[in-house]
C-alpha positions as CSV (number, residue, x, y, z in Angstrom):
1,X,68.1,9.0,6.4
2,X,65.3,8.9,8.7
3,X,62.2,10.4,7.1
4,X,60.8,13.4,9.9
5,X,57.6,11.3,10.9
6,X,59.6,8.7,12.0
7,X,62.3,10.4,14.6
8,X,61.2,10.0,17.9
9,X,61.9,12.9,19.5
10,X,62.0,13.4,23.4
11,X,61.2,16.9,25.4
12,X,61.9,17.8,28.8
13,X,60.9,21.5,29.5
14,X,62.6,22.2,33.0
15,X,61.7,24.9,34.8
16,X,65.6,25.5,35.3
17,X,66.9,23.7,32.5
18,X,65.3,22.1,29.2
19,X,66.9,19.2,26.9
20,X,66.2,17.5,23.8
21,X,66.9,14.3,22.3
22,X,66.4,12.0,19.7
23,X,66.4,8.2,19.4
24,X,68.5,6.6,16.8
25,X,70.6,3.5,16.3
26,X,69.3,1.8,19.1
27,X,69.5,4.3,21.5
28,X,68.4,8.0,23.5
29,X,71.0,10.4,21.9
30,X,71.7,14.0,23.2
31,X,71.7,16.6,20.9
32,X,73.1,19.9,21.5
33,X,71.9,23.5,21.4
34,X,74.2,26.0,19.3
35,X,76.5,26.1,22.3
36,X,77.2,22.3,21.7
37,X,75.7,22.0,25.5
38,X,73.1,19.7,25.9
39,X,71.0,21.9,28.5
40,X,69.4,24.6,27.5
41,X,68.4,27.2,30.7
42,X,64.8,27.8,30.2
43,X,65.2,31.4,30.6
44,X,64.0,34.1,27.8
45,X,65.1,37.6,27.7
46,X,64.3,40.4,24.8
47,X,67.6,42.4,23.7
48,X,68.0,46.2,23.1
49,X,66.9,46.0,19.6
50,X,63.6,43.7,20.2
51,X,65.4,40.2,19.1
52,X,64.7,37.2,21.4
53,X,67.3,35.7,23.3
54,X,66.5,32.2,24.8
55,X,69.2,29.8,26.9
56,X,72.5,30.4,27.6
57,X,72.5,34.5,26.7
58,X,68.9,34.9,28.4
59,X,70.6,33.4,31.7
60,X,73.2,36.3,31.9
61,X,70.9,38.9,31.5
62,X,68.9,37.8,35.1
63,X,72.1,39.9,36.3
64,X,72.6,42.4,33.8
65,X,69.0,43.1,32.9
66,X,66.4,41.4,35.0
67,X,63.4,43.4,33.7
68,X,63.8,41.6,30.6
69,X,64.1,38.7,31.5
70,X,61.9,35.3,32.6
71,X,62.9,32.6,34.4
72,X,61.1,29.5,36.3
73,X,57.7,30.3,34.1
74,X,56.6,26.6,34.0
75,X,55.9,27.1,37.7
76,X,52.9,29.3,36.5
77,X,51.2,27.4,33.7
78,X,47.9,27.4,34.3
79,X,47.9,30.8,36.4
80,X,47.0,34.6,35.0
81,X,50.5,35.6,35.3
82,X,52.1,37.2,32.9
83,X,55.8,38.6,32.2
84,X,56.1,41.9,31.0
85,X,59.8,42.1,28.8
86,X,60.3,45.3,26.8
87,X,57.1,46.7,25.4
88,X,55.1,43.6,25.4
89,X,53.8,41.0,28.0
90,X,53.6,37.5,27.8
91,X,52.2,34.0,29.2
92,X,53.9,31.4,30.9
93,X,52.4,29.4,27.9
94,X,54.0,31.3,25.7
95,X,57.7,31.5,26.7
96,X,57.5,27.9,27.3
97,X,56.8,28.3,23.6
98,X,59.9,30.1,22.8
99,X,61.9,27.6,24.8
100,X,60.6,24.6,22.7
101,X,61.2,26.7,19.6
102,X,64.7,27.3,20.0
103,X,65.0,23.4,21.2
104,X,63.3,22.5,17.7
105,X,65.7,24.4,16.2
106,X,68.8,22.8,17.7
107,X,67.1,19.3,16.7
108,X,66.4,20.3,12.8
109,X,70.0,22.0,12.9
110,X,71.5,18.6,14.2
111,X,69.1,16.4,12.4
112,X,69.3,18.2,9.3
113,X,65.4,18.6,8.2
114,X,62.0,19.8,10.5
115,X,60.8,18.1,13.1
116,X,57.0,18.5,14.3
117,X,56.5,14.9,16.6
118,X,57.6,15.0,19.8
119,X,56.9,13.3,23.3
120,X,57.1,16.2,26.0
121,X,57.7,15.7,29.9
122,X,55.7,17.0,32.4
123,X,55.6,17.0,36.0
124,X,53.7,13.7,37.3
125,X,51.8,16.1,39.6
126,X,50.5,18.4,36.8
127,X,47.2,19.5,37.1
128,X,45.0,19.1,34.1
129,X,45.1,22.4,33.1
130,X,48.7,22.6,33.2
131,X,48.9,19.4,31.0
132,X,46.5,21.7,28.6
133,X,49.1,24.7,28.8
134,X,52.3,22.5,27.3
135,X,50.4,20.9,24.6
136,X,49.4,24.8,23.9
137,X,53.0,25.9,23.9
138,X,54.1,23.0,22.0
139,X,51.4,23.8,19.5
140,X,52.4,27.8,19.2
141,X,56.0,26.4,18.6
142,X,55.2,24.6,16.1
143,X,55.0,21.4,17.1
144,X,53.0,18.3,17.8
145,X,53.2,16.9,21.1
146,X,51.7,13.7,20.3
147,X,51.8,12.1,23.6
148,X,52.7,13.5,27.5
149,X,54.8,11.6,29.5
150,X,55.3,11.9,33.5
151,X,58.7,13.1,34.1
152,X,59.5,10.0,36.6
153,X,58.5,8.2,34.4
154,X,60.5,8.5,31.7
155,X,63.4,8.6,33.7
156,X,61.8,5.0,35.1
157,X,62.4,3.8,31.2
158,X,65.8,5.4,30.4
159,X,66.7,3.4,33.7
160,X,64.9,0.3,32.8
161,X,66.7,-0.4,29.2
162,X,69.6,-1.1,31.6
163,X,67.8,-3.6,33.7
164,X,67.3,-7.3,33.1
165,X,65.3,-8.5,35.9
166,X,63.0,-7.7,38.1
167,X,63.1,-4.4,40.0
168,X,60.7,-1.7,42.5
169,X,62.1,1.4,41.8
170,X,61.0,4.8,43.4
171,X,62.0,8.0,41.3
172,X,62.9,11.2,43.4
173,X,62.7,13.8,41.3
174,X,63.6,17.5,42.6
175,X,63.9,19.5,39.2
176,X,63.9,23.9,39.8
177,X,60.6,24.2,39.9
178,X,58.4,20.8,40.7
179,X,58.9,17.8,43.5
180,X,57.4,14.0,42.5
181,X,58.0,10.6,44.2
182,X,57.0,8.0,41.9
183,X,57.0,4.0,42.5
184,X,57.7,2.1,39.9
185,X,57.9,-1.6,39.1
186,X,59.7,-3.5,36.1
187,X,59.5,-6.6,35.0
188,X,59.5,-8.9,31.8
189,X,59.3,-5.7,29.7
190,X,56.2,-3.8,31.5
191,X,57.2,-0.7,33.3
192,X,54.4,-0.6,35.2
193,X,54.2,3.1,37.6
194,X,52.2,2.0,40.8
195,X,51.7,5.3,42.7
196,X,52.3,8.9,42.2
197,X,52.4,11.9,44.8
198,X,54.2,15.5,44.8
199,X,53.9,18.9,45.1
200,X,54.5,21.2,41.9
201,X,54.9,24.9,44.0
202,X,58.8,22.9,45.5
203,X,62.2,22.6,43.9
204,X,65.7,23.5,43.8
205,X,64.5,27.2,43.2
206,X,63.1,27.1,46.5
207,X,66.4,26.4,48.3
208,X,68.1,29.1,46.5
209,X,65.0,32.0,47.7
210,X,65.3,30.6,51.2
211,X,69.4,31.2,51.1
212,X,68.2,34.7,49.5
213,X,66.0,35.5,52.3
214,X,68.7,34.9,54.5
215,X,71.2,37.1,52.5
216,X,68.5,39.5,52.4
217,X,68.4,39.6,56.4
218,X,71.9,40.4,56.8
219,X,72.0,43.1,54.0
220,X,69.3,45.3,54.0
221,X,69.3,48.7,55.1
222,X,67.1,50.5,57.2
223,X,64.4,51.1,54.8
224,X,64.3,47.8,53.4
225,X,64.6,48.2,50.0
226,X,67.0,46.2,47.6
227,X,66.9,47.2,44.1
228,X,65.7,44.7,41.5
229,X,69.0,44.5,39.9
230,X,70.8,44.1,43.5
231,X,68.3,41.5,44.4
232,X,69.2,39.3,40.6
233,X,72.9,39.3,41.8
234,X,71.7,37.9,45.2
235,X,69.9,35.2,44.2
236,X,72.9,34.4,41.4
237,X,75.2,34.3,44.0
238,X,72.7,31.9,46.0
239,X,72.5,29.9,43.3
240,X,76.3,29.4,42.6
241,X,77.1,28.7,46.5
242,X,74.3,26.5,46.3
243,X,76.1,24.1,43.4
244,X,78.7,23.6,46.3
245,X,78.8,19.7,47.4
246,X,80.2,19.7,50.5
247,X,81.7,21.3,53.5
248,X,81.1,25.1,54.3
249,X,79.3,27.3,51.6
250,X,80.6,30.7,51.0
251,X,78.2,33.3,49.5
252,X,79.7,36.3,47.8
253,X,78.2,38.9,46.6
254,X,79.1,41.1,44.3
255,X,78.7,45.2,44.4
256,X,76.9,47.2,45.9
257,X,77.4,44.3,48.8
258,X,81.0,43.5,48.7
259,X,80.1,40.6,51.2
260,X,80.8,37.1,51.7
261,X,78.7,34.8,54.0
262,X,80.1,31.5,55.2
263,X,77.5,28.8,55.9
264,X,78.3,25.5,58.0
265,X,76.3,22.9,56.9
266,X,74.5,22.9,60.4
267,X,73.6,26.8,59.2
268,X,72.1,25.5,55.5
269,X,70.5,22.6,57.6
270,X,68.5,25.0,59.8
271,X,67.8,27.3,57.2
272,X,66.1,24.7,54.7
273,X,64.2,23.3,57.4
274,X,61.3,24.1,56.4
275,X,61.9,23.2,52.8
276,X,62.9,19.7,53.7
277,X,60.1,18.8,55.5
278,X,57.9,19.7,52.4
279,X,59.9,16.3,50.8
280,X,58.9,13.7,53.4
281,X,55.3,14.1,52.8
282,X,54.9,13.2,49.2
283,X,57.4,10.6,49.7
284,X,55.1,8.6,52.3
285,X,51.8,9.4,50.6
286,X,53.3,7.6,47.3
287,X,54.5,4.4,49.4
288,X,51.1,4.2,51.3
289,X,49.2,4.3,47.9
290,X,51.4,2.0,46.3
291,X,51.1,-0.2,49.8
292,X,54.4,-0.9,50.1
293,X,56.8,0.2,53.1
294,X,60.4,1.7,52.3
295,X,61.7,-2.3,52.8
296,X,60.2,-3.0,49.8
297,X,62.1,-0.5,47.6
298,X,65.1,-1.8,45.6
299,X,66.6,1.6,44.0
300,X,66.3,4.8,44.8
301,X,66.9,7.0,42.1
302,X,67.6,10.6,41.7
303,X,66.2,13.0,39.3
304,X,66.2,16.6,38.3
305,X,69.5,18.8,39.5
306,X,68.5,19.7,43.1
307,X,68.4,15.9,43.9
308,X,72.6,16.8,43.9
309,X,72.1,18.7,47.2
310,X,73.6,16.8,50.2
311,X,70.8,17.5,52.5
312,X,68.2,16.2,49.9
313,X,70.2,12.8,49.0
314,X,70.7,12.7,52.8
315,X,66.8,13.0,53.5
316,X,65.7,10.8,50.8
317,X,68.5,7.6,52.3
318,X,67.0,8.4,55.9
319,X,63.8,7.4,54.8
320,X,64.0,5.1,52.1
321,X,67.2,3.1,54.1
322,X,69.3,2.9,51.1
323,X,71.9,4.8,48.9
324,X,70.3,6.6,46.0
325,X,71.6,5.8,42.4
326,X,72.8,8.3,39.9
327,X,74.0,6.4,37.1
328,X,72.1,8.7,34.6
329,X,73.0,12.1,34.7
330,X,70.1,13.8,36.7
331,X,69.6,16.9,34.7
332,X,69.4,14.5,31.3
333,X,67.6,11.1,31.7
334,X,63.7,12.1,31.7
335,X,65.3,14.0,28.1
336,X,66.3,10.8,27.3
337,X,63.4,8.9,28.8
338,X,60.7,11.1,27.2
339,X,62.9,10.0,23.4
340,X,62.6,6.3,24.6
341,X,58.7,6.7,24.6
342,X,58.5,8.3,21.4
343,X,60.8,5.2,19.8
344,X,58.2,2.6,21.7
345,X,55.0,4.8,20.2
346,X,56.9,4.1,16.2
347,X,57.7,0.9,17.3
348,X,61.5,0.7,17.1
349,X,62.6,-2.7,17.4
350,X,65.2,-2.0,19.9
351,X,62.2,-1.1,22.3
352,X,59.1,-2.7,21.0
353,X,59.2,-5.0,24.0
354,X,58.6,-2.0,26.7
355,X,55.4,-2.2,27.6
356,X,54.7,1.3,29.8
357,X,51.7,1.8,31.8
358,X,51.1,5.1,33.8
359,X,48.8,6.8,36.3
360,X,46.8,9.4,36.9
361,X,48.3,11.3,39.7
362,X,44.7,13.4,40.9
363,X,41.1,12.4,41.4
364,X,38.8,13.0,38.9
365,X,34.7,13.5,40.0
366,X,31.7,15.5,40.2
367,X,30.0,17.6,42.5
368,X,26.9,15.4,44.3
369,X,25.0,16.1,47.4
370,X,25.1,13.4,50.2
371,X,24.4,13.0,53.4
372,X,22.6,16.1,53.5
373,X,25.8,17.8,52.1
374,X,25.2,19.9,49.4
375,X,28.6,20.3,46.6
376,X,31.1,17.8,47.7
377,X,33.3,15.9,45.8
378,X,32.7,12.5,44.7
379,X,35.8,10.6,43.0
380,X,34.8,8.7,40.0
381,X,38.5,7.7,38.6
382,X,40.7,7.6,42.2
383,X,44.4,9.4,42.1
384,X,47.1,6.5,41.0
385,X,44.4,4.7,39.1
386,X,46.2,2.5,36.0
387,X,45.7,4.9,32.8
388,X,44.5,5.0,30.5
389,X,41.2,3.9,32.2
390,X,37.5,4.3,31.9
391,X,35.2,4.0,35.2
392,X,31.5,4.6,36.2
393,X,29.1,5.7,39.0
394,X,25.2,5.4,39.4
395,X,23.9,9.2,40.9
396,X,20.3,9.7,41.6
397,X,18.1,12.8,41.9
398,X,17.6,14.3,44.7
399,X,14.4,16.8,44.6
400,X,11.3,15.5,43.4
401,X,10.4,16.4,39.3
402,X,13.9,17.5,38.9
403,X,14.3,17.5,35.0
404,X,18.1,19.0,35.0
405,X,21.4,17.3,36.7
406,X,24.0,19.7,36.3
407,X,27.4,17.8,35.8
408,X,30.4,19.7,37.3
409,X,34.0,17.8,37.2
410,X,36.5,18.6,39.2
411,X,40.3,17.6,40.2
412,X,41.3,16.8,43.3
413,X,41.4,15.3,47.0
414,X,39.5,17.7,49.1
415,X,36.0,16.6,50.5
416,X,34.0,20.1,49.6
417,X,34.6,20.7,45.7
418,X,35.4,24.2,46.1
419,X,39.0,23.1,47.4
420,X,39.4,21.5,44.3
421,X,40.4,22.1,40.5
422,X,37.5,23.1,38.7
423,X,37.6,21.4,34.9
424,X,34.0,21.4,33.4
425,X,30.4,21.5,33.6
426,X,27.1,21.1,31.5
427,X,23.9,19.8,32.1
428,X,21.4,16.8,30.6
429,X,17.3,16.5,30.7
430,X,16.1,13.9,32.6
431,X,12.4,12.5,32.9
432,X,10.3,14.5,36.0
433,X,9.7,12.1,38.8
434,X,10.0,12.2,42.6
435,X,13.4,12.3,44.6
436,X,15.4,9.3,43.8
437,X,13.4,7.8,41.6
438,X,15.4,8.5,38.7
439,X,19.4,7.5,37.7
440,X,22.3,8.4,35.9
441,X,25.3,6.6,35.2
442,X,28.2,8.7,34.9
443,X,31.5,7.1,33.3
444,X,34.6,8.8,33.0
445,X,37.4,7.5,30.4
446,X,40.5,9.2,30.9
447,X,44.4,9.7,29.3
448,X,47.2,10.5,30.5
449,X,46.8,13.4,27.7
450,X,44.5,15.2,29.8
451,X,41.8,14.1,27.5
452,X,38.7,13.5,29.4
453,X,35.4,12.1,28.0
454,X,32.5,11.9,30.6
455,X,29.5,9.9,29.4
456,X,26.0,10.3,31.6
457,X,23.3,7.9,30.8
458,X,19.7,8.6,31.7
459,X,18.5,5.1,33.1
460,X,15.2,5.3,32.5
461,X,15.4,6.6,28.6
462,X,18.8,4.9,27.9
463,X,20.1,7.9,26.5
464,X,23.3,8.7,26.4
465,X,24.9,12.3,26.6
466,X,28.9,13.1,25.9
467,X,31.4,15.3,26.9
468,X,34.4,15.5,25.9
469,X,37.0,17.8,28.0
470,X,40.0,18.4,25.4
471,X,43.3,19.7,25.7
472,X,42.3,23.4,24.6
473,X,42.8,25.6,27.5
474,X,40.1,27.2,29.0
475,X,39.2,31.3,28.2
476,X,41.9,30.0,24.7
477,X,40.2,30.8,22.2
478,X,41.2,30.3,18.1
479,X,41.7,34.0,17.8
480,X,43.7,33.6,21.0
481,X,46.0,31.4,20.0
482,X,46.2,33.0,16.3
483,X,46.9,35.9,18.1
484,X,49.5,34.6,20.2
485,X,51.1,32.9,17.4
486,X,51.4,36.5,15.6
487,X,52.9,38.0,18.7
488,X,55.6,35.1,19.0
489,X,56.1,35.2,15.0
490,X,56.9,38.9,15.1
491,X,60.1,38.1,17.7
492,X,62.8,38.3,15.6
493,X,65.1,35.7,16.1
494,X,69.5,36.1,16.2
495,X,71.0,33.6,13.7
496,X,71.6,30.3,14.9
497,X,75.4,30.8,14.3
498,X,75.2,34.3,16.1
499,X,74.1,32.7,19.2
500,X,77.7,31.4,21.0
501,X,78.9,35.1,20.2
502,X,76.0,36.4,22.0
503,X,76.2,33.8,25.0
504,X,79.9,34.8,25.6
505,X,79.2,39.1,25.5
506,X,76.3,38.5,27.8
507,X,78.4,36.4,30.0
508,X,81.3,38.6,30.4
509,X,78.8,41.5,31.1
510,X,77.5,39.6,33.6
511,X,80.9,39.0,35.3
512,X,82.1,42.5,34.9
513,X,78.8,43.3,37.1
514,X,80.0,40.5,39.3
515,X,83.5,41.0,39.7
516,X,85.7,43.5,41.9
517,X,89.3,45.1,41.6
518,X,91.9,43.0,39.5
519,X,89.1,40.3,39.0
520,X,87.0,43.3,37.1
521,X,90.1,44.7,35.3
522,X,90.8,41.2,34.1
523,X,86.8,40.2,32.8
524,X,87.7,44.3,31.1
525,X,90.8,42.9,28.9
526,X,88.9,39.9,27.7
527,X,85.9,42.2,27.0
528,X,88.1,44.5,25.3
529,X,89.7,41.6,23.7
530,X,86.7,39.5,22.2
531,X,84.9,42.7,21.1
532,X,87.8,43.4,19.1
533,X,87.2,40.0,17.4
534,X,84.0,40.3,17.0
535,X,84.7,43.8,14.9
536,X,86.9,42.0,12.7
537,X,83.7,40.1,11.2
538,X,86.1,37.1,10.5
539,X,83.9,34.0,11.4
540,X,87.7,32.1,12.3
541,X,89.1,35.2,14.1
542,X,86.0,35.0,16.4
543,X,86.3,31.5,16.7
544,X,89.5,31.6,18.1
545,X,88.9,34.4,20.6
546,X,85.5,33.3,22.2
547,X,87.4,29.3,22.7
548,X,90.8,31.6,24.0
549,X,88.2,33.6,26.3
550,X,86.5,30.5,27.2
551,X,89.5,28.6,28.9
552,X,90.9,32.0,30.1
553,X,87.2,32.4,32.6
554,X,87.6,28.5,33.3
555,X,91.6,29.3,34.5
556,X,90.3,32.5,36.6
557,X,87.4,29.8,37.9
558,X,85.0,32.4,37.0
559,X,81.4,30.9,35.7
C-alpha cells in the first residue's frame, strides 16, 4: 500500500462542480464521492437540525431552501462577502473549505487512510489574493496544498501524456464561474505554457442569469417582485434548458409560473450576445502575447462544462479556424491534470520526464513617479513571464535629502496604480542626498504559489532589505483562522453512509416543488415509497428502494 505522503493527490475546486483524484498505477484515477459520482456540486447548504450538507443534497435545496444554501462562492474569494445560512454567516474561504473537506473525505474513504498533500487548481487568471484564499481553505480543511496549479494547465498535462510529438495547444476553458485562454506548447517532455489571459467575473453561470433575466421579463408582475424561492426554480429551470445541445430550447417552469418558453437558437444567440463577446477578447490578448496568430494553433481544446454550449464551441472554431477537441471529459481533466502534477512533484516514474513550466498571468510592480506623474504603475515581472522567475529594476529618488522610499506592490495592467490590485507596502532608509543622486535596486522573485519576495538594495550602502509577501491573507489573522477553524469544527457532519439517503429525499423534494398534476402525484408515491424504507432502518431495504427510485426518475426523465 501506498504510504499517505506519497499519493499524489489532485484538486479541482469548481465553482459549479469540484473533483478529486488520485494518481496510481501509472495513471490519473477518479475517485468518487459517496454517491459513486465523480463530481461533486460545490454547493453547501445547513439542514433543519444544524448538520452540513455539501454536494449532491446541498444542490436540491437551491430549490427547496435557497436561504440556506451557497452556490458559485469561488467567484468571491478575495471579496468581503459573506453567506449567511441558518444562524451563522460564512466566507467564501470558508465554504470552499467545507467543499475540500467532504472531497478529502471521499479520497480517505476510497483510499483507505488520511490524506493531507494535495495539488489544487485554480483559475489561471486568479488574482494573488485569491491564490491566498484557496491555500487558506485548503488549510482550514485540513489539508496541505503543497503546490497551485493553473487550471489550463493541468488540463494541458492530462492532454499531453497522450501526445508523442510535437504540439501548440490553446486551452479554452469556460468552467461556472471563471473564463481562461491559455497557449501551450509540448514538446520532448516540457510542457511549456506561453501566454495566459481571462476574465474570472464570466462562465457558464453567466449564461444561465442572462436566460433568467429573460424569464424574469416575461414573468413578472406589475410590482416587480419575484420571491427568492420563485426566483431559485427560475434559474434551475434555466440551468436544465441550458444542458440542451441542440435545436430549440424549452424553459419550463414550475409553480407559481406554470410556463414554458421556447427558444430558437437565433433567440439564445441574441440573448447571449453580450456574453459572447466577453470570450473573444481574452482569446486574442493570449495569442498576441504568445505572438502567434490562430494559424499557428494545432488543437483547440475544451475545458470546464460551459465549453459544451453550441454557441461557445461555435465562437471558439470561428476564431481559432478549427474543430475543438474533447477527448477528456471537460468537467474532469484539470481533476485529473492537477493529480498528474502532484505524481511529477514525487517523482513517479511514469511522469518523471514532464517537465512543466508555467506563467504568471498579471503584472507585478511598484508605485514610482515619472514623467512628472506621481503613483503610477511600473511593472517589474511583466504578465506571461516564465515562473518561477526573479527580475530587477534600478529606481532613483526623486526629492532632494529624501531618506524614506516607500515600496508599494501592486497587480496589474492599468497605467495609474490605483486601478490595480493592491498587495504590499513598507518602507527602507536610504542615505540623504539631492534628487537622483541616490539608487535602489528593486528585484522581485516570484511563484506561481503566490509567494512573493521583493529585495530593495540601497546602492550606495549595499544594503539589502527583504520582504517577503506570503500566502496568509490579508486582515487573516492566527486567531482568525483559529477562529474559523472552531466555527467549521462545530458543523456537525451526516455520516458518510447517510449521505446517498439524504441526496435522494432532497432530490424528490425538489421535484415535488418542481412538478405539476400526475407528474407531482407520481414524485408523491415514490416519496411515500422511499420514506417508508427509510423507516424500516434496514440498510438493504433502503438500498433497494433508493436504486428502484433511481431508475423509476430516470424512466419519468425527471432530473
Amino acid at each position: 500500500m501506498t504510504a499517505p505522503n506519497e499519493l499524489a493527490i489532485g484538486i479541482d475546486l469548481g465553482t459549479t462542480n469540484s473533483a478529486i483524484a488520485v494518481w496510481q498505477n501509472g495513471s490519473a484515477e477518479l475517485i468518487p464521492n459517496a454517491l459513486g459520482q465523480y463530481l461533486t456540486p460545490s454547493v453547501v447548504s445547513i439542514d433543519d437540525s444544524g448538520q452540513v450538507l455539501v454536494g449532491e443534497a446541498a444542490h436540491s435545496r437551491l430549490v427547496t431552501r435557497p436561504r440556506e444554501t451557497a452556490a458559485a462562492f469561488k467567484r468571491y474569494l478575495g471579496s468581503d462577502k459573506q453567506y449567511q445560512l441558518g444562524k451563522q454567516r460564512y466566507t467564501p474561504t470558508e465554504l470552499c473549505a467545507l467543499i475540500l473537506r467532504s472531497l478529502k473525505a471521499d479520497a480517505e474513504a476510497f483510499l483507505g487512510h488520511a490524506i493531507s498533500e494535495v495539488v489544487i487548481s485554480v483559475p489561471a487568471y486568479f488574482s494573488d489574493q485569491q491564490r491566498k484564499q484557496v491555500h487558506l481553505a485548503a488549510e482550514l480543511a485540513d489539508l496541505i496544498a503543497v503546490r497551485l496549479i493553473n487550471e489550463p494547465t493541468a488540463a494541458c498535462l492530462a492532454y499531453s501524456l497522450h501526445e508523442s510529438h510535437e504540439r501548440r495547444f490553446l486551452v479554452f476553458d469556460l468552467g461556472g464561474g471563471t473564463f481562461d485562454v491559455t497557449v501551450v506548447e509540448h514538446a520532448d517532455g516540457f510542457v511549456d505554457v506561453r501566454a495566459s489571459a481571462g476574465d474570472n467575473r464570466l462562465g457558464g453561470e453567466d449564461f444561465t442569469r442572462k436566460l433568467a433575466d429573460y424569464v424574469v421579463d416575461k414573468v413578472k408582475t406589475d410590482d416587480g417582485d419575484i420571491a427568492l424561492n420563485d426566483m431559485a426554480k427560475i434559474i434551475s429551470a434555466c440551468e436544465n434548458a441550458k444542458k440542451i445541445g441542440e435545436g430549440d430550447v424549452v424553459i419550463s417552469l414550475p409553480e407559481p409560473f406554470a410556463k414554458s418558453f421556447s427558444l430558437t437558437p437565433f433567440m439564445l444567440d441574441e440573448i447571449w450576445k453580450e456574453t459572447m463577446l466577453r470570450l473573444s477578447q481574452p482569446l486574442r490578448q493570449a495569442l498576441s502575447d504568445a505572438r502567434i496568430t490562430p494559424e499557428d494553433i494545432d488543437e483547440l481544446i475544451f475545458v470546464g462544462g460551459a465549453t459544451r454550449l453550441r454557441q461557445v464551441q461555435q465562437l471558439a472554431t470561428r476564431l481559432i479556424g478549427r474543430f475543438g477537441k474533447i477527448s477528456i471529459d471537460p468537467d474532469l481533466v484539470v481533476a485529473m491534470g492537477a493529480a498528474t502534477q502532484a505524481a511529477c512533484r514525487l517523482r513517479d516514474e511514469a511522469v518523471e520526464e514532464i517537465v512543466l513550466t508555467d506563467v504568471s498571468p498579471f503584472s507585478l510592480g511598484i508605485a514610482s513617479n515619472r514623467n512628472g506623474q506621481v503613483d503610477v504603475f511600473s511593472p517589474i515581472i511583466e504578465r506571461n513571464t516564465v515562473i518561477p522567475t526573479s527580475r530587477v529594476e534600478r529606481y532613483y529618488t526623486t526629492t532632494d535629502n529624501q531618506n524614506v522610499v516607500r515600496i508599494a506592490v501592486y497587480q496589474g495592467e492599468r497605467y495609474w496604480v490605483r486601478e490595480n490590485i493592491f498587495i504590499n507596502e513598507f518602507e527602507i532608509a536610504v542615505p540623504e542626498k539631492k534628487a537622483g543622486e541616490e539608487a535602489i535596486d528593486v528585484r522581485f522573485s516570484y511563484d506561481i504559489n503566490g509567494l512573493l519576495e521583493v529585495d530593495v538594495t540601497v546602492l550606495s550602502t549595499q544594503k539589502t532589505t527583504q520582504k517577503i509577501i506570503d500566502r496568509t491573507p490579508v486582515g487573516m489573522s492566527e486567531d482568525d483562522k483559529s477562529a474559523s477553524r472552531e466555527r467549521l469544527a462545530k458543523l456537525k457532519v451526516h455520516p458518510r453512509d447517510k449521505l446517498p439517503n439524504i441526496a435522494m429525499s432532497e432530490k424528490l423534494n425538489r421535484l415535488y416543488e418542481e412538478k405539476l398534476a400526475e407528474e407531482r402525484q407520481l414524485v408523491e408515491e415514490l416519496i411515500v415509497a422511499f420514506t417508508q424504507a427509510l423507516d424500516s432502518q434496514d440498510e438493504r431495504v433502503i438500498r433497494e428502494a433508493r436504486e428502484s427510485v433511481d431508475q423509476q426518475l430516470k424512466v419519468l426523465g425527471f432530473s
